[in-house]
N, C-alpha and C positions, 0 to 999 in steps of 0.2 A: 504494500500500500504506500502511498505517495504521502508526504508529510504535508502538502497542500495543493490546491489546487488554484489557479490563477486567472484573472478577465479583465482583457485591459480595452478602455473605450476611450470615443473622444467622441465630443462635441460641442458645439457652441459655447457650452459654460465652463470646458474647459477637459483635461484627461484624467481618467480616474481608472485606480487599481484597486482591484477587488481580489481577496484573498479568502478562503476557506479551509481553514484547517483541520488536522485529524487530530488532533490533544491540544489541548492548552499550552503543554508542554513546548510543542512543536512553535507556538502562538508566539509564546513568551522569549523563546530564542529567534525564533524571525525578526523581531520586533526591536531586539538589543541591536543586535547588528545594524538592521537598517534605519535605527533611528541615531545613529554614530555620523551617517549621512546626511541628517535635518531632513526633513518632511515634515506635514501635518498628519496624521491618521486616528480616526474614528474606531475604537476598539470597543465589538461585542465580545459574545460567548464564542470561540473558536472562531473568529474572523475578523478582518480587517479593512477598513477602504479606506482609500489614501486618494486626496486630489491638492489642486493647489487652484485658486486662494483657499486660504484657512473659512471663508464665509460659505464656501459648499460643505466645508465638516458639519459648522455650526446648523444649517438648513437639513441635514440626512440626521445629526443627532436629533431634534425633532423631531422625525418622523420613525427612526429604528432604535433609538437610545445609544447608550456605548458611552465609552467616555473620549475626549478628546485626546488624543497623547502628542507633542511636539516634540521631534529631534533638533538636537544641535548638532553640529561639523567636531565637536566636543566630548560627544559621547553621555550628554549627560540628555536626561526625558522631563519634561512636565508636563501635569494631570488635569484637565478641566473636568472633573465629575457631573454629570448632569443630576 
């Protein structure tokens, strides 16, 4: 079994990466590494979706919850809880 599965789109408002994973486990290591790289991303229960601007996280947390998570180029993450 694959540790996630991947969907990536575009359009008008902008590209977005959508992630589904198979443990949390898998979740939370995804998530260290590629937030070393800065991003915004929207985190549920075993999944992920990432777009840029940070104002499409805010608009999908609305509608599917999750929390927000920001990377830095740093390595380090911050939490927006809804």
């Amino acid at each position: 079994m694959d540790d996630y599965r991947q969907a990536v789109c575009k359009n008008s408002r902008g590209k977005f990466l959508f992630l589904d994973f198979a443990t949390a486990k898998n979740q939370r290591d995804w998530l260290e590494t590629a937030q070393m790289y800065g991003g915004v991303y929207l985190v549920g229960n075993r999944w992920v979706l990432s777009s840029s601007p940070r104002k499409n996280m805010e608009e999908f947390r609305e509608k599917f919850g999750g929390t927000i998570e920001e990377g830095t180029s740093y390595g380090g993450a911050s939490r927006t809880p809804r």
